[in-house]
FIGU-390290 format. One line per 8 residues: number of its first residue (from 0); their letters; for each residue x, y, z of C-alpha. Coordinates in steps of 0.001 Angstrom, whole numbers, plus 500000, padded with zeros to 6 digits. Example, Ala and Ser with C-alpha at 12.3 -4.5 7.8 and 13.67 -1.06 7.14 Angstrom:
<pts>
0> AS> 512300/495500/507800; 513670/498940/507140
</pts>
This chain:
<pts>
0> XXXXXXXX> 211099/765282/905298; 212939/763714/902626; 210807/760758/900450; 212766/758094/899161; 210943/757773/894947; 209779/754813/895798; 208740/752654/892456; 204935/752010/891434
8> XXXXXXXX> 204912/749657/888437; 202020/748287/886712; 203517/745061/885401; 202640/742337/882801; 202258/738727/882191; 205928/737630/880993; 206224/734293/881787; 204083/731088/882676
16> XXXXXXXX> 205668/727920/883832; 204398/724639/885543; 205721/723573/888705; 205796/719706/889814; 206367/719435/893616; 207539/716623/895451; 204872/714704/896619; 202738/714474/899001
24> XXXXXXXX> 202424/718474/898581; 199559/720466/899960; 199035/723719/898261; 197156/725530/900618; 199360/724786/904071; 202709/725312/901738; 202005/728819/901107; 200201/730231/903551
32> XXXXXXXX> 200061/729969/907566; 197549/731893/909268; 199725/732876/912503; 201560/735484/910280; 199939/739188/910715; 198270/740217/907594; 200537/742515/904864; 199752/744190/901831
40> XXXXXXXX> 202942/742304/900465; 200932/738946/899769; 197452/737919/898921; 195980/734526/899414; 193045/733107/898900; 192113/729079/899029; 193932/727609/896365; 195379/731012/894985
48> XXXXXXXX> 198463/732908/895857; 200106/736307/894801; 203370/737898/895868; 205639/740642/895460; 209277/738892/894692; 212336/741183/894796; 215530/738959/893293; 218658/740567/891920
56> XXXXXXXX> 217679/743639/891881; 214125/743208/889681; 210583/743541/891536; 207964/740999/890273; 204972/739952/890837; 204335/736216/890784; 200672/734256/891317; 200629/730328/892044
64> XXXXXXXX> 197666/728642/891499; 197449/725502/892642; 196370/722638/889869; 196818/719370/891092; 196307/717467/893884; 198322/716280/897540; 199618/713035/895918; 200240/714382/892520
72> XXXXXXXX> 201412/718014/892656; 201462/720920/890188; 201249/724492/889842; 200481/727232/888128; 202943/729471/888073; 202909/732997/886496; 205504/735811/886507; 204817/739435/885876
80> XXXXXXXX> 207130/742213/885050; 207833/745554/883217; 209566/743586/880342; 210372/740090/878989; 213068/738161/881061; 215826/736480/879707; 216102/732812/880028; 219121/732880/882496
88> XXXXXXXX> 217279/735243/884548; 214132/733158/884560; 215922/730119/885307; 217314/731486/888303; 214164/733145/889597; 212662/729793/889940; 215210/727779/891914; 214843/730582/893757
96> XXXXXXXX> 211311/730063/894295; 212281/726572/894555; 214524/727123/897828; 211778/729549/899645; 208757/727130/899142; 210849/724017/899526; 209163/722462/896852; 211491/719301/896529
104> XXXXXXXX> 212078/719118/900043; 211495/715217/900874; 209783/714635/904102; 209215/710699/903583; 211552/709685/906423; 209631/712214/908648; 206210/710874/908218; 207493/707336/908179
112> XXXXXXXX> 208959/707671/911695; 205752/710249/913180; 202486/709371/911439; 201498/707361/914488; 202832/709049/917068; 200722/709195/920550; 201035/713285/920532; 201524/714660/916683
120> XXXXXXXX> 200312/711538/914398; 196871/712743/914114; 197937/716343/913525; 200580/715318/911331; 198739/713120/908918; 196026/716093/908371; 198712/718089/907168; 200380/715454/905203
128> XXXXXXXX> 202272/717589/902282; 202742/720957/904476; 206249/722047/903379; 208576/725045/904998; 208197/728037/903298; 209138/731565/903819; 208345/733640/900968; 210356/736820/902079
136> XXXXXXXX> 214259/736966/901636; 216368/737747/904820; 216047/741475/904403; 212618/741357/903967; 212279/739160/907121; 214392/741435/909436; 212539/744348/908458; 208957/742339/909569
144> XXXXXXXX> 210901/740767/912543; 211564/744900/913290; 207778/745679/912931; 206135/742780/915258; 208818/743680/918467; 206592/744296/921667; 203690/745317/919473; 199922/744224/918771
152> XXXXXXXX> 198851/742912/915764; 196980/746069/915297; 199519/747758/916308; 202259/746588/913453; 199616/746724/911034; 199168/750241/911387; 203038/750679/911614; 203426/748090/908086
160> XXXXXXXX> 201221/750105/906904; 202613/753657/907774; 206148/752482/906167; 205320/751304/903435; 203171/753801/901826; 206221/756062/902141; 209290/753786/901398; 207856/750589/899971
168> XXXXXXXX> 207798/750152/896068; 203719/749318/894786; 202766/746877/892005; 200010/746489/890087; 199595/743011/888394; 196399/740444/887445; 194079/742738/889010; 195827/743065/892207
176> XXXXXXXX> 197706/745988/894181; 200859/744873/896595; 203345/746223/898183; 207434/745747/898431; 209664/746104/901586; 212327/748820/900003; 215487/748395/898705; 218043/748474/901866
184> XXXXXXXX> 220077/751232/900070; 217117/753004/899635; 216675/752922/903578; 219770/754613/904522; 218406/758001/902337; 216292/758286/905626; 216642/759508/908840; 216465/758398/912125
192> XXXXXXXX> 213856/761225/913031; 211902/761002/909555; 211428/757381/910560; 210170/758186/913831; 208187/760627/912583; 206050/757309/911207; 205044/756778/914378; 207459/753491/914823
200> XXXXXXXX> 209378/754642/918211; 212365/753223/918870; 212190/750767/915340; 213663/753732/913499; 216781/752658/915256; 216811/749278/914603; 215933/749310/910661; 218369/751448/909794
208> XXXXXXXX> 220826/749643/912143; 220126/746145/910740; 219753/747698/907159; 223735/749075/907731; 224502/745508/908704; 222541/743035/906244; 224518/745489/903108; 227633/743970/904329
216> XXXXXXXX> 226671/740298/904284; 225495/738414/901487; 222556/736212/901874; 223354/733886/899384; 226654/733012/900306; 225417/732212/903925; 223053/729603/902472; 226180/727707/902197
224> XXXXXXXX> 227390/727930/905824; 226903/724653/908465; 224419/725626/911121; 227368/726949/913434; 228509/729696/911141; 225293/730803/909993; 224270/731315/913575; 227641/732889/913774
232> XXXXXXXX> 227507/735251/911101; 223216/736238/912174; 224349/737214/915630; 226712/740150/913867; 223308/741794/912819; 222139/744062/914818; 218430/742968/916579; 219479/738870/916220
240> XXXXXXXX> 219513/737744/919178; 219462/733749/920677; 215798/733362/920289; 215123/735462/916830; 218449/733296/915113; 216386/730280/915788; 213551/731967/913711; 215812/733253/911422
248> XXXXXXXX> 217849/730287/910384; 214522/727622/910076; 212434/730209/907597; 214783/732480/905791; 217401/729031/905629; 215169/726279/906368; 217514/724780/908569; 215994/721797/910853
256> XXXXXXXX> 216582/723484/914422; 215121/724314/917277; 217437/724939/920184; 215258/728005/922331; 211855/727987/923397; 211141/731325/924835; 208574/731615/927806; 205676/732705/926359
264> XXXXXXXX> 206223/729797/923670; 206682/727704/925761; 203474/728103/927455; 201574/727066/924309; 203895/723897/923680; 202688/723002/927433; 198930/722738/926224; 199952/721551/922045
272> XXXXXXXX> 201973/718161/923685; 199728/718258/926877; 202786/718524/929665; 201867/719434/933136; 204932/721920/933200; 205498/725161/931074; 209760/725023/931835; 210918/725452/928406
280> XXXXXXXX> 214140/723083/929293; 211667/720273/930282; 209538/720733/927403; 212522/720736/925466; 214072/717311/927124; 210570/715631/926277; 211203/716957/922559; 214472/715963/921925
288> XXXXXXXX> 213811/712266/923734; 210823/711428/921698; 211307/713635/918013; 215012/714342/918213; 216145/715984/915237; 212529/716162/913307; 211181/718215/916670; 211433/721658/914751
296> XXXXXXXX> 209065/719594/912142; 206540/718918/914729; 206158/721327/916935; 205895/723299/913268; 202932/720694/912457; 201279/721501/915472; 201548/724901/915670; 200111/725223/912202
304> XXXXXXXX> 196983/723154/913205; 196211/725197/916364; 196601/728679/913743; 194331/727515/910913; 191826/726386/914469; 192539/729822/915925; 191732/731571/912808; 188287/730204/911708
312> XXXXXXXX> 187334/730144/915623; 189028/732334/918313; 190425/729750/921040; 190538/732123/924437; 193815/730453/925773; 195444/730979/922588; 194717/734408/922200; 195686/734992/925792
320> XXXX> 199315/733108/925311; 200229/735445/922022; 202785/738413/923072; 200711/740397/920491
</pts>
């Protein structure tokens, strides 16, 4: 079985830099949601966050702690790496960091219009300063998309696990060990049947598949597509389908959308809004008649609210609704 060398790096403090947010911003529902299956590729902890960041080729570490407060912003942020970064470097791996936590993103018009609405208000003024993030790069995001088809949560936590003690890269940074999603090229070293061999079935297929296919886009350049082309150009990857581009194109892009509801979604939108019917093109008539374009906004309010509930208490119809 051939082993891709994957790295293991014990890293340094290199760089510490305060960020402002636009305000209101709250820390804790900005960085972390509670729905997502536990990885060894982030760590978070009530006011604390660290993360593996691959950009341009260079694996970090980064930790955010959070110093200010909903109205007034500001956080800690500190970079660690094998050696000092140059400015133009640094300057970039911030507005990157800027784009994935959406940390200017201005959502004034949005709680002007829903802060007293019937349904979401209440929900959406206790999360007042919640911003879309996605903290993993489209790569990164494919590969996890990969790990959580028709599986339990235990299930792609053993499988997470599996891969990436054999082809993730390890850090070691401010006391804490994470892991890396590999390098795509890195990917194709492997075979089919060595990937199998993980005990991942018929994944093996798709991550090399959709690993052949992300090396001939380029992720940055599609940030600047409308929503038509994007969709477009995420279709031509192999595994994107209707419902996943949806996904895709409101974390990795942070696009306003929400044009599928698949059935088992759709189930749990029934009890969040309180309809008598579970026919995703009702629910989604009600949606676009009442939120219209800020619906992806909402129903992303009050899904987060029913998580963080789910998590510190186990709600039996939620955990019965989950395909996981």
């Amino acid at each position: 079985m051939f082993i891709v060398n994957s790295e293991k790096m014990k890293l340094k403090q290199v760089l510490k830099k305060t960020i402002y947010p636009k305000a209101p911003y709250n820390f804790d529902y900005s960085v972390h949601n509670p729905s997502h299956y536990p990885t060894p590729l982030v760590k978070y902890e009530r006011g604390r966050l660290w993360f593996s960041f691959r950009f341009k080729e260079k694996l970090a570490g980064v930790k955010f702690i959070d110093k200010g407060e909903i109205d007034k912003p500001k956080i800690e942020a500190t970079v660690y790496y094998r050696n000092k970064l140059d400015k133009t470097f640094e300057d970039e791996l911030f507005r990157e960091l800027d784009y994935r936590f959406q940390l200017q993103e201005d959502y004034s018009e949005f709680y002007k219009k829903f802060e007293k609405d019937k349904i979401a208000g209440k929900v959406i003024r206790k999360f007042k300063g919640m911003h879309n993030f996605c903290i993993k790069g489209l790569y990164e995001y494919l590969m996890i998309a990969i790990l959580l088809q028709n599986a339990t949560i235990k299930r792609t936590v053993q499988m997470t696990d599996s891969i990436l003690k054999n082809y993730g890269d390890t850090i070691n940074f401010d006391g804490v060990k994470l892991y890396s999603i590999w390098k795509p090229e890195n990917l194709l070293k492997v075979s089919e049947s060595e990937l199998r061999s993980l005990k991942v079935g018929y994944r093996a297929k798709s991550f090399i598949r959709a690993t052949e296919d992300y090396l001939k886009i380029n992720e940055y350049s599609m940030r600047k597509l409308d929503n038509l082309e994007l969709r477009k150009e995420l279709l031509k990857i192999y595994g994107v389908g209707p419902a996943s581009v949806d996904y895709i194109m409101t974390g990795v892009f942070h696009r306003n959308i929400l044009n599928t509801i698949p059935p088992w979604e759709a189930k749990i939108y029934s009890k969040l809004i309180g309809l008598n019917t579970t026919n995703p093109k009702k629910i989604m008539e009600l949606l676009d008649k009442r939120y219209g374009r800020y619906k992806s906004y909402v129903m992303g309010h009050l899904f987060m609210d029913i998580s963080w509930k789910h998590k510190h208490k186990r709600i039996d119809w939620m955990e019965k609704l989950l395909p996981y």
